[in-house]
SEPA-560902 format. One record per residue (C-alpha): residue in three letters; z, x, y. Coordinates in steps of 0.1 Angstrom, whole numbers, m for minus. Layout:
<type: ALA, c3: Z, c1: X, c2: Y>
...
END
This chain:
<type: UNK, c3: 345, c1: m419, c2: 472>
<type: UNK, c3: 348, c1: m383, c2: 482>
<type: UNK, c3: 313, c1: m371, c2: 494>
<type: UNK, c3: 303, c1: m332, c2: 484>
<type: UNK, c3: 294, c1: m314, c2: 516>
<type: UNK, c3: 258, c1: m304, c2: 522>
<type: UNK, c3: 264, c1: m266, c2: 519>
<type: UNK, c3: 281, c1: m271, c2: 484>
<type: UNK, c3: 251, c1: m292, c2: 475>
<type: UNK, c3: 224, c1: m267, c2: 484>
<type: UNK, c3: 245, c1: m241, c2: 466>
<type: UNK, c3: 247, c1: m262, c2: 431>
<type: UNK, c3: 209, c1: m264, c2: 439>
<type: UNK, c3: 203, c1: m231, c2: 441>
<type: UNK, c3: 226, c1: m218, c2: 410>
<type: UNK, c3: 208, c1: m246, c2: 389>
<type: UNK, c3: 172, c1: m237, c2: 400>
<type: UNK, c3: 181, c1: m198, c2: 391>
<type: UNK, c3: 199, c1: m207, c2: 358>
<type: UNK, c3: 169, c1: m228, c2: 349>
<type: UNK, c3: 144, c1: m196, c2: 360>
<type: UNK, c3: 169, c1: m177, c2: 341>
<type: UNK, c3: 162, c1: m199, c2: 308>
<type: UNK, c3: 120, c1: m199, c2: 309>
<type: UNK, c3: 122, c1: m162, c2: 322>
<type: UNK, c3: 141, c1: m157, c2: 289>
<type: UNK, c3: 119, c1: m178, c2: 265>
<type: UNK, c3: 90, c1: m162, c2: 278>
<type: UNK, c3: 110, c1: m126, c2: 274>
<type: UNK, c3: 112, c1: m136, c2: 237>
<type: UNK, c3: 77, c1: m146, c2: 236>
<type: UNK, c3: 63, c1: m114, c2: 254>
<type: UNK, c3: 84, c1: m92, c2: 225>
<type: UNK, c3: 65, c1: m101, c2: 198>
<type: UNK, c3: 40, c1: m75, c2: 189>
<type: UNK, c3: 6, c1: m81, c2: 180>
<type: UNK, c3: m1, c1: m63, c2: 146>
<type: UNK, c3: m33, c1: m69, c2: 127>
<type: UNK, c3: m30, c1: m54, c2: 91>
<type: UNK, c3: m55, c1: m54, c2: 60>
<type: UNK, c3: m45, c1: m52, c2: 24>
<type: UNK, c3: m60, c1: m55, c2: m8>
<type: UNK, c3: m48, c1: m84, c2: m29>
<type: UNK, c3: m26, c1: m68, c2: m53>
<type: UNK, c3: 12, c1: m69, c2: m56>
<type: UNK, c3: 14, c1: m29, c2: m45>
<type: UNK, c3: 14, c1: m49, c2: m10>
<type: UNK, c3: 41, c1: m77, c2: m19>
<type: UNK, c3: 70, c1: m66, c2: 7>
<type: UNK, c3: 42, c1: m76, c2: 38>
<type: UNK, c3: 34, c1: m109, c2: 27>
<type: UNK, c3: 68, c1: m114, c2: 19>
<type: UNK, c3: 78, c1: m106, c2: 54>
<type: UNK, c3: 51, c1: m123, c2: 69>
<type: UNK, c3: 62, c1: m151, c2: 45>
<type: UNK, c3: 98, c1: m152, c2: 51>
<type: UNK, c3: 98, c1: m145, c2: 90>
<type: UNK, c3: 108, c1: m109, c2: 85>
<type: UNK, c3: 82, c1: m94, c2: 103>
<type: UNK, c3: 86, c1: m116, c2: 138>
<type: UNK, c3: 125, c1: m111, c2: 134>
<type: UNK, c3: 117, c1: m73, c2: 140>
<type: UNK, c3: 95, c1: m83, c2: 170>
<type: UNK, c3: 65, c1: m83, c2: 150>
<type: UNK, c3: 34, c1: m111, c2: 150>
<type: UNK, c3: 12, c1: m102, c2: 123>
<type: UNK, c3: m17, c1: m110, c2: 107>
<type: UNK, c3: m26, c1: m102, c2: 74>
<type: UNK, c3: m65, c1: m98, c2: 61>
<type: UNK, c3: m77, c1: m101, c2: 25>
<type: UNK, c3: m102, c1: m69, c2: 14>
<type: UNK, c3: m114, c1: m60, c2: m18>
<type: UNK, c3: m122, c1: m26, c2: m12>
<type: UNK, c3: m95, c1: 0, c2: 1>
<type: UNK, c3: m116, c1: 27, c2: 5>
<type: UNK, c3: m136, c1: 16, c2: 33>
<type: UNK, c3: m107, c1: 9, c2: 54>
<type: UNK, c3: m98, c1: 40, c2: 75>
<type: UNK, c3: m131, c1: 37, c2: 97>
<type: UNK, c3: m122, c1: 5, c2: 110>
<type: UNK, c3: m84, c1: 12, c2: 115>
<type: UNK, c3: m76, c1: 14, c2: 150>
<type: UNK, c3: m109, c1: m12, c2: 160>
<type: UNK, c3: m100, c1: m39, c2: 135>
<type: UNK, c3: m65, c1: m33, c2: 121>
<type: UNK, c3: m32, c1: m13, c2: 133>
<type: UNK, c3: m22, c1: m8, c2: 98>
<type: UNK, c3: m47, c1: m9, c2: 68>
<type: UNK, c3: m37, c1: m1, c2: 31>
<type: UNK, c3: m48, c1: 33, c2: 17>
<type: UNK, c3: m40, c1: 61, c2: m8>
<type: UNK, c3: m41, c1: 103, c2: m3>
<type: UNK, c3: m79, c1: 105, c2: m10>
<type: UNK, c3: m91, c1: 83, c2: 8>
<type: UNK, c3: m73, c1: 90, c2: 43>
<type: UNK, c3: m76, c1: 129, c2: 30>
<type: UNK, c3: m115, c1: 126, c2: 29>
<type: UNK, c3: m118, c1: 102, c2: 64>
<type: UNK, c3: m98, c1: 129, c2: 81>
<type: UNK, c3: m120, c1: 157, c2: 64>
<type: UNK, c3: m151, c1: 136, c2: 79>
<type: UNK, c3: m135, c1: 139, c2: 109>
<type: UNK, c3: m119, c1: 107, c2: 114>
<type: UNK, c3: m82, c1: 107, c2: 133>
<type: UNK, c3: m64, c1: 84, c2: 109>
<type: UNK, c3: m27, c1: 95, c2: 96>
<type: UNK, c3: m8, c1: 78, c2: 73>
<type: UNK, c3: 24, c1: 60, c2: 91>
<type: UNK, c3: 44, c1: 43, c2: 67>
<type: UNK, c3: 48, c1: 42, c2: 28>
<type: UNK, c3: 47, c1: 15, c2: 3>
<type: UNK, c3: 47, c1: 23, c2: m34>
<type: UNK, c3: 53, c1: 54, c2: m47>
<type: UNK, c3: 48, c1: 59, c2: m88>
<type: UNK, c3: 79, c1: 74, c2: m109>
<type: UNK, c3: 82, c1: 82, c2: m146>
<type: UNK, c3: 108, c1: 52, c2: m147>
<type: UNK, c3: 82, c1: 31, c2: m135>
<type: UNK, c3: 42, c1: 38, c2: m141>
<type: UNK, c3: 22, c1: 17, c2: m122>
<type: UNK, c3: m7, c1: 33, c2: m141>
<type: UNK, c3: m14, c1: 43, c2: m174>
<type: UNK, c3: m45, c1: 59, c2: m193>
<type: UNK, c3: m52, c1: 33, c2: m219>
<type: UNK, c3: m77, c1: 42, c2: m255>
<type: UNK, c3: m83, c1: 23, c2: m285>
<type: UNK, c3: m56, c1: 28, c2: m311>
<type: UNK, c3: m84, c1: 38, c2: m337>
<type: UNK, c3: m102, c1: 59, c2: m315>
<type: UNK, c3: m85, c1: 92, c2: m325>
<type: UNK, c3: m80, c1: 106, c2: m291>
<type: UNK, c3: m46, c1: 112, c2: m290>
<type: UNK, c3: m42, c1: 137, c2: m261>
<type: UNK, c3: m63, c1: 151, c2: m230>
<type: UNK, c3: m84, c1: 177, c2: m251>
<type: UNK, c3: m98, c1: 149, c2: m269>
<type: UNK, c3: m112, c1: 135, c2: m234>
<type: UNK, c3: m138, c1: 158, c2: m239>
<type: UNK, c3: m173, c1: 148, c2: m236>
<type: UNK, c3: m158, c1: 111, c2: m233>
<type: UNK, c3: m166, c1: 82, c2: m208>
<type: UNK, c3: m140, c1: 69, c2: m188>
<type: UNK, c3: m137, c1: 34, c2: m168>
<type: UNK, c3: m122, c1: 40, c2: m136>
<type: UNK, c3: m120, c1: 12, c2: m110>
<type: UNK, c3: m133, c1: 34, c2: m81>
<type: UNK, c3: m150, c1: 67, c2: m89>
<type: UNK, c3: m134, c1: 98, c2: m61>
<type: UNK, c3: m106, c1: 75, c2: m55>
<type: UNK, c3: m67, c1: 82, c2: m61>
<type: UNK, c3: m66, c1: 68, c2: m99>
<type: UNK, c3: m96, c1: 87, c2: m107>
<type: UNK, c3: m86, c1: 116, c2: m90>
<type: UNK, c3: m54, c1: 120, c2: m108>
<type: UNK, c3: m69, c1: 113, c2: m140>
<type: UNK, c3: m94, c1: 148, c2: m133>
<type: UNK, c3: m63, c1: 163, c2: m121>
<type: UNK, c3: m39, c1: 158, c2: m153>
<type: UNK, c3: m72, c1: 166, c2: m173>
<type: UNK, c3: m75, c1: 204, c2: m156>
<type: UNK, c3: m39, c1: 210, c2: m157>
<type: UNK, c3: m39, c1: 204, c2: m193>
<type: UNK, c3: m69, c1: 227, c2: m199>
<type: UNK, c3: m94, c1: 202, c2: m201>
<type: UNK, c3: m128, c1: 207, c2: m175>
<type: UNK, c3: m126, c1: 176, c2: m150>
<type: UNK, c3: m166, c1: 177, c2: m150>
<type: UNK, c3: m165, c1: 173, c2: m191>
<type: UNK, c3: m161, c1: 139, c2: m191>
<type: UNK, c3: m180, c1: 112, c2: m171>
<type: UNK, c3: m165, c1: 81, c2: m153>
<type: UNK, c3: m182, c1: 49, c2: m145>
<type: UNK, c3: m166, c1: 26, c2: m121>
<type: UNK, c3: m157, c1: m9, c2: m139>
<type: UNK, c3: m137, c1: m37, c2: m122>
<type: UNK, c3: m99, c1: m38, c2: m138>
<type: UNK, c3: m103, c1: m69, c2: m155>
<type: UNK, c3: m131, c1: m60, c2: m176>
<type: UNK, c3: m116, c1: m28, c2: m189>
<type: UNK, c3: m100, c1: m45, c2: m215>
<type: UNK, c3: m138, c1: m56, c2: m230>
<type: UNK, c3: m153, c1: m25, c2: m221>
<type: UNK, c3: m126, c1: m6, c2: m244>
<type: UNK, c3: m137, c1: m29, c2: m273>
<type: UNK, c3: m173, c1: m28, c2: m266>
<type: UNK, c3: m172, c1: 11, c2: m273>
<type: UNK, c3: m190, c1: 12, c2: m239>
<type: UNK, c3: m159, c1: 33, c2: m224>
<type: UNK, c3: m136, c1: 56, c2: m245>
<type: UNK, c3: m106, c1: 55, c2: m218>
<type: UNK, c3: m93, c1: 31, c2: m192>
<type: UNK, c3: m73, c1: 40, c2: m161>
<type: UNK, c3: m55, c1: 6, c2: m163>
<type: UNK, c3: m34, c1: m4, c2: m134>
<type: UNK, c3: m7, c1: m37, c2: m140>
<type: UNK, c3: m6, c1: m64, c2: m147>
<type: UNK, c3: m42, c1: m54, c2: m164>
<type: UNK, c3: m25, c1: m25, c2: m187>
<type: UNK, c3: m2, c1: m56, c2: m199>
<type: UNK, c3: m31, c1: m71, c2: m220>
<type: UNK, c3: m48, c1: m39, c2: m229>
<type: UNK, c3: m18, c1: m28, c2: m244>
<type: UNK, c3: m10, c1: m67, c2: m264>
<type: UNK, c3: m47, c1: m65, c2: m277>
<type: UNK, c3: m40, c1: m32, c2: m295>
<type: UNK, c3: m51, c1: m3, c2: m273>
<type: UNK, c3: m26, c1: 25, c2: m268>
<type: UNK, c3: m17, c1: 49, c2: m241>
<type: UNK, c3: m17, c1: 88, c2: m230>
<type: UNK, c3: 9, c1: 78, c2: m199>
<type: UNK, c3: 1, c1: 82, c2: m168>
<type: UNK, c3: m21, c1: 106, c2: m151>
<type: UNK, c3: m2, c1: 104, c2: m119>
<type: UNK, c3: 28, c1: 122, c2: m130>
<type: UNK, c3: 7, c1: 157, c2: m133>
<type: UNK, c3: 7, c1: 155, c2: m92>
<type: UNK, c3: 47, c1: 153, c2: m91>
<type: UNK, c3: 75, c1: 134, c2: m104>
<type: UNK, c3: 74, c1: 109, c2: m79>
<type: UNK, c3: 44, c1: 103, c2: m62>
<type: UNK, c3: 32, c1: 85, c2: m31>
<type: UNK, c3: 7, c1: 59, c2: m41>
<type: UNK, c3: m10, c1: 34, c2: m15>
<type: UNK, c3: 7, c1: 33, c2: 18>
<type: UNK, c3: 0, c1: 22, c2: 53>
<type: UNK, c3: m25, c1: 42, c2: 78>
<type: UNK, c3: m31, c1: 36, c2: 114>
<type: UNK, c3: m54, c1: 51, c2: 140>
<type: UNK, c3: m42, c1: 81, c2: 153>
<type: UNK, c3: m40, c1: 79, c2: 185>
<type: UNK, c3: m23, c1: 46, c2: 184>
<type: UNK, c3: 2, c1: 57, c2: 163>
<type: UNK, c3: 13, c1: 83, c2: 185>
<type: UNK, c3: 12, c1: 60, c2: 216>
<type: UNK, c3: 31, c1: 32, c2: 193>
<type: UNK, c3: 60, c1: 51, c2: 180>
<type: UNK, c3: 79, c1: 16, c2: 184>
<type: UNK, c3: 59, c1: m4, c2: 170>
<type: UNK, c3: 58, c1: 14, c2: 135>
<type: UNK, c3: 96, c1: 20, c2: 131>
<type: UNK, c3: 99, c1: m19, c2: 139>
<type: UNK, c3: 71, c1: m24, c2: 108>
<type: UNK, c3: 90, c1: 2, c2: 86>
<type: UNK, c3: 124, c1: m17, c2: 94>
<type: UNK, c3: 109, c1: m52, c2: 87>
<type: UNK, c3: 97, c1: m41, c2: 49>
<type: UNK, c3: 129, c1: m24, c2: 43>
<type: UNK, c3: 147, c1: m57, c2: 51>
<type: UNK, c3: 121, c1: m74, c2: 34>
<type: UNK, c3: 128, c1: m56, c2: 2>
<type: UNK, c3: 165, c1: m65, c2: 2>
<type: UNK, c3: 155, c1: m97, c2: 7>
<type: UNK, c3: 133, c1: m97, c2: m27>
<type: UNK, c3: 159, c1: m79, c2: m44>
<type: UNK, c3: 183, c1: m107, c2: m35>
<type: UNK, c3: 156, c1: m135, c2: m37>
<type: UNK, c3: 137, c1: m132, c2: m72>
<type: UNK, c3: 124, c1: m165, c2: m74>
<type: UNK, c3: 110, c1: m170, c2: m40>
<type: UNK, c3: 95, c1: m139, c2: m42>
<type: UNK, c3: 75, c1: m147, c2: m72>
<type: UNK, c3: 67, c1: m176, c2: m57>
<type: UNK, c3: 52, c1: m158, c2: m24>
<type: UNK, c3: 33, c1: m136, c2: m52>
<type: UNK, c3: 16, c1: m159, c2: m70>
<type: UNK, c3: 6, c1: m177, c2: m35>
<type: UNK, c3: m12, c1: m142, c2: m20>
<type: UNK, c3: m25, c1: m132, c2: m54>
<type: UNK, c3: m36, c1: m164, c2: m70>
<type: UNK, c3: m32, c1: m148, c2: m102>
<type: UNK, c3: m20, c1: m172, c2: m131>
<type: UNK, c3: 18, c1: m188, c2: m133>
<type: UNK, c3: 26, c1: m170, c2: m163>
<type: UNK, c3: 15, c1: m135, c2: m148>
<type: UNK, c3: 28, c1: m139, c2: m117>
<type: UNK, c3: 64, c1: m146, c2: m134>
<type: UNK, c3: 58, c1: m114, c2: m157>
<type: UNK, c3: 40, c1: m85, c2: m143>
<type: UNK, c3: 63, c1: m56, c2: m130>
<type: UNK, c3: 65, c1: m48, c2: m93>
<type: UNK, c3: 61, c1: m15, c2: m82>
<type: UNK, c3: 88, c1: 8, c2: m72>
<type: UNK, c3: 86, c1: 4, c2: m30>
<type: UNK, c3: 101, c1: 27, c2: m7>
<type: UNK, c3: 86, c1: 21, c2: 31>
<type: UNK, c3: 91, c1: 61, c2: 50>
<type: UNK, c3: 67, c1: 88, c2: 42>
<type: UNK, c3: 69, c1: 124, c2: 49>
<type: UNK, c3: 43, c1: 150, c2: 54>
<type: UNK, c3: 49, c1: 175, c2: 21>
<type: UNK, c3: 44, c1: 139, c2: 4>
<type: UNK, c3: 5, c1: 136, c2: 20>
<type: UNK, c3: 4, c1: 179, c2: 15>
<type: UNK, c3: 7, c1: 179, c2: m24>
<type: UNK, c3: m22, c1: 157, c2: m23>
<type: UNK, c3: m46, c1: 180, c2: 1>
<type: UNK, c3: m37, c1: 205, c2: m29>
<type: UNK, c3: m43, c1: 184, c2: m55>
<type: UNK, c3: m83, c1: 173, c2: m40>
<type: UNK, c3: m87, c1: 209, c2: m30>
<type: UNK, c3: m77, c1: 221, c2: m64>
<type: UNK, c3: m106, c1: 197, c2: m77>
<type: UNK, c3: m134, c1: 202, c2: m53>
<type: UNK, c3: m133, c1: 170, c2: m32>
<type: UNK, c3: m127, c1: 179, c2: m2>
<type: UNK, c3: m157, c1: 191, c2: 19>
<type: UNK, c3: m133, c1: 204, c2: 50>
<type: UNK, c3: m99, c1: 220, c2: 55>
<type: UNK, c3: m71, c1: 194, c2: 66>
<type: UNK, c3: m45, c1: 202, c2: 85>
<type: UNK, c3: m15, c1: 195, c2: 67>
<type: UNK, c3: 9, c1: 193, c2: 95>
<type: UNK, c3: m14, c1: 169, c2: 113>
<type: UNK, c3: m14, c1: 140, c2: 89>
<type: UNK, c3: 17, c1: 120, c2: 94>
<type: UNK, c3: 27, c1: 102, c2: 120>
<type: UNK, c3: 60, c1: 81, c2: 112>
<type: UNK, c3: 97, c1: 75, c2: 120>
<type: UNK, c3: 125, c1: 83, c2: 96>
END
């Protein structure tokens, strides 16, 4: 038996010693790439594509771990973006008025936007209560789920561009799924519905004016994503890998109907037959400044802002 010498023996030593090194180096290379994200959303399927991803494995295939948190209310959320979250879910008034209080949040990546094709949101009345346009609005009370916030604000907005005086009519917040009673209580004379709840307003009866939103443009950024600003600037990275992870993700629930009705209905808990029925928003993941600036116009235009903005200063993103 031919014996290996000694020096041959030590080097076959060495090479497997380094090719092992060489492995754990690279496992823990892979482990080290994985992002930490922390990201807030309010349970609604406006925010399907992230727990899709996080579903699916989208979001760790684009270097991302990420944790998803449940809130109810998406107007407190820019003050603890940057402590709390990386990414939080938001609309134009609310980041508009935490940047006007002097808070450095900017909005870095879209999510819905609302088209004529597809309204997200429609103005709902009783079919006998003989309003039949915005002039009849006058003097009437209308149900709003969050009084100063994006649904509302369009609503005052398509009122004063059809002639109407925004402080004519008076809104009181209620929550979307009592709307619906609310309307045939006589306690409210218009609903801004959102879907799925505009589904059932419409089977009982009730009617609609269209959306609101379509007075601010013909395609309109809805909720999106907003992150601290400072971070985001010193992130860059990090938000084109988030961007590029609910872009797949999309494709993936394009190609993937089922599943994705599936992941739905287990974020949303909202009943089987809803879940397999309600229609998704239209999604689209980049945003661009003049997107947030028709918005600073549109807030200005009504009186809710109580500061200037800075227009140019409000987006931080990656095309």
């Amino acid at each position: 038996m031919r014996t290996i010498p000694s020096t041959l023996t030590r080097v076959i030593a060495v090479a497997a010693v380094v090719a092992l090194g060489s492995a754990f180096h690279g496992a823990a290379n892979a482990q080290q790439k994985l992002t930490t994200v922390r990201a807030a959303y309010v349970p609604a399927a406006t925010w399907l594509p992230a727990w899709v991803a996080k579903d699916k494995g989208i979001f760790e295939k684009h270097g991302l771990d990420v944790s998803l948190t449940s809130v109810q209310n998406l107007s407190l959320l820019p003050g603890p973006v940057g402590r709390q979250f990386e990414f939080a879910a938001s609309t134009a008034p609310d980041l508009l008025k935490a940047v006007a209080g002097g808070l450095d949040v900017v909005a870095t990546a879209g999510e819905a936007i609302e088209t004529k094709t597809n309204p997200v949101m429609q103005l709902i009345v009783r079919k006998d209560s003989g309003i039949k346009g915005p002039k009849d609005l006058k003097g009437k009370v209308i149900a709003t789920p969050t009084l100063g916030a994006v649904m509302h604000s369009a609503t005052l907005y398509w009122l004063k561009k059809n002639g109407v005086d925004p402080s004519s009519v008076r809104g009181i917040e209620v929550p979307f799924p009592n709307m619906g009673d609310q309307l045939k209580a006589g306690s409210v004379d218009a609903a801004e519905g959102l879907v799925p709840f505009t589904t059932a307003m419409l089977a009982a009866g009730n009617v609609s004016l269209g959306d609101p939103m379509m007075a601010v443009g013909d395609e309109v950024i809805f909720p999106f994503w907003i992150s601290s600003g400072s971070w985001a600037r010193a992130n860059m990275p990090t938000i084109k890998a988030w961007i590029a992870a609910l872009t797949e993700t999309k494709e993936y629930m394009d190609a993937h109907p089922k599943e994705t009705r599936e992941v739905l209905g287990k974020y949303s808990h909202l009943p089987p037959a809803i879940v397999q029925n309600v229609p998704l928003p239209t999604y689209r993941f980049t945003i661009k400044p003049e997107e947030m600036a028709v918005w600073v116009d549109v807030l200005t235009e009504l009186g809710q802002l109580p500061t200037p903005v800075d227009k140019s200063k409000l987006v931080v993103t990656v095309q």
